[in-house]
N, C-alpha and C positions, 0 to 999 in steps of 0.2 A: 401737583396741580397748579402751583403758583409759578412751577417752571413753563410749564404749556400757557399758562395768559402771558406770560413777560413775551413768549414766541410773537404774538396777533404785533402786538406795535411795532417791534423792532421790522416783523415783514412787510410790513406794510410801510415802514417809513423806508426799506432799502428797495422796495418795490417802487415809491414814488421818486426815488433819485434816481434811480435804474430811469425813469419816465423823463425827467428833466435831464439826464444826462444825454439820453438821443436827441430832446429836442433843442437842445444845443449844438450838438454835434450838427443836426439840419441847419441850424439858423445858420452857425458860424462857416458853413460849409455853403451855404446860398448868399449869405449877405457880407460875409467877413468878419474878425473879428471886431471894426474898430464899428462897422454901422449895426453890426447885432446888437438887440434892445434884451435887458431882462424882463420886459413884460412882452417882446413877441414871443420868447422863446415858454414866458409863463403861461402864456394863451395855448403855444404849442403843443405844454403838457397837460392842460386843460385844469391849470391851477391858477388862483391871483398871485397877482403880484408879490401880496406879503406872503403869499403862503411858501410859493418859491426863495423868500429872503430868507424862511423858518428853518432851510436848509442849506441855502449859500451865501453868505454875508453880501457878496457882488461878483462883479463879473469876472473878474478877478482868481479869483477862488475856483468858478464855476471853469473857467478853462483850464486854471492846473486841474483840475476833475477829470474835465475832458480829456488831453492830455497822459494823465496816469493813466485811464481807463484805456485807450487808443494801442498804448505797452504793455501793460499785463495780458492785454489777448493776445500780441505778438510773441513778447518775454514767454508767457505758457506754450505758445504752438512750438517754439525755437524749442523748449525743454522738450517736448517730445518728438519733435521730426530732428533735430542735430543728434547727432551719433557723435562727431568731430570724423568721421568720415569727409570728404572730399566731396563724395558725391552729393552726402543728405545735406550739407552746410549749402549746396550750390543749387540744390531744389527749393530749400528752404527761403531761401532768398530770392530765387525767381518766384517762387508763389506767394511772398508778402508784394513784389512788386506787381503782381496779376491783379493779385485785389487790389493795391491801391488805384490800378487803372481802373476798376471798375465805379469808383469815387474820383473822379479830377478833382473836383471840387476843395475835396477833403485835402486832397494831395497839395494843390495851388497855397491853399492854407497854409497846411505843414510847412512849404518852403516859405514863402512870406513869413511867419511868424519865426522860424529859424532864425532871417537874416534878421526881422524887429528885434529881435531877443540878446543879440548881439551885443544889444545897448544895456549898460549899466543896470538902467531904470528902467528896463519894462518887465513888466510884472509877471513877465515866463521864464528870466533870465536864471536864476537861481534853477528851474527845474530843468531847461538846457541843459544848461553845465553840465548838471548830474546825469541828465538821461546819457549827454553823450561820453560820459566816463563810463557809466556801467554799460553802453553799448560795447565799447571798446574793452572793457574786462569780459564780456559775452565773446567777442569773437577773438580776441587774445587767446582763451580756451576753448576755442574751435577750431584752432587752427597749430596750437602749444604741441600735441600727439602726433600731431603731420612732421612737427620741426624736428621731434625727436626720431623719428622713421626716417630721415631725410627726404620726405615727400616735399617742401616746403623750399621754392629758389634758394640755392645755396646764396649765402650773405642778406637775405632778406629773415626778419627777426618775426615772429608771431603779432608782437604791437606793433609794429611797421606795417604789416600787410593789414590787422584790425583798423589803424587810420586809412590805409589805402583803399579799403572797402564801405569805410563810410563815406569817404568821400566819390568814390566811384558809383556806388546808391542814391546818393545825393545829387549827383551829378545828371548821372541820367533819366529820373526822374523830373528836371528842369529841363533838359533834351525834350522827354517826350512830350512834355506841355506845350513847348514850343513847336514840334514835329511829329508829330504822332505817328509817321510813318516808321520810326526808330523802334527796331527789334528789340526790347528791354530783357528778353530772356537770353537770344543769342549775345546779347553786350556783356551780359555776366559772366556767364559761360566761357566765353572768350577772354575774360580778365583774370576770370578762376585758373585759365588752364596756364596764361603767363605769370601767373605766381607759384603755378607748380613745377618741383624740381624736373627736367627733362625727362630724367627717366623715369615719371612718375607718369608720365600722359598716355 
């Protein structure tokens, strides 16, 4: 019985970050991250000011939050649509970049804060780093089973093509912000298929 009451708070306090973690995500995705306030984003989730501190020291915090939260929906969908198939790694990828078009916003973010974060001292830099080594340990073994198949361009290494895919994600992602005319699934597709061995297409 003491197990079922300890349930009521803990739900209900990851219910109301669940609340503040969207309404950030809106804020930072409408206003940016430098002009986002933690009292619009606490009005957002229709809590005060302090009550929104009861769970993020600042703002700070709240965007590694955001952030982490943003990966783990990704990191889980990659765990089950990658196979390390060729095909599922390259759907996979075209449908994370479908959604992100359907958020500019979000996406404009993302890249902006990438190149902030750059710096030493800004306060994402530590979780960059990280995300983008475990991205690259993610598609390193997406790409590892292809190398050993000889599916994978002869003299191109599994980490070689992991940097070359984030950077080609990345890349075109700032393409289509700038041109939205830019075919973001055929772009992959077409990069996927020159990283794969000839006789593999």
């Amino acid at each position: 019985m003491g197990q079922a009451k300890s349930r009521g708070p803990y739900a209900k306090t990851a219910a109301r970050q669940a609340e503040i973690l969207r309404a950030a995500r809106d804020s930072f995705a409408e206003r940016g991250y430098a002009a986002a306030s933690l009292r619009d984003i606490a009005e957002r989730a229709g809590i005060t000011h302090a009550g929104l501190l009861h769970h993020f020291r600042n703002k700070e915090e709240l965007l590694a939050a955001v952030l982490a939260q943003r990966d783990a929906e990704e990191w889980q969908e990659g765990r089950t649509e990658v196979d390390r198939q060729a095909e599922s790694l390259g759907r996979y990828l075209v449908n994370v970049l479908l959604r992100h078009q359907k958020s500019p916003e979000l996406m404009r973010l993302w890249l902006e804060l990438t190149a902030a974060s750059s710096r030493p001292d800004h306060p994402a830099h530590d979780y960059f780093v990280d995300r983008y080594e475990r991205s690259r340990v993610h598609l390193t073994h997406a790409t590892q089973e292809q190398s050993v198949r000889g599916e994978l361009r002869e003299g191109l290494s599994p980490k070689q093509a992991a940097v070359l895919l984030q950077a080609v994600l990345n890349g075109l992602q700032m393409q289509w912000l700038l041109d939205p005319r830019i075919d973001l699934a055929d772009a992959v597709n077409a990069f996927l298929e020159l990283i794969h061995a000839p006789g593999d297409r």
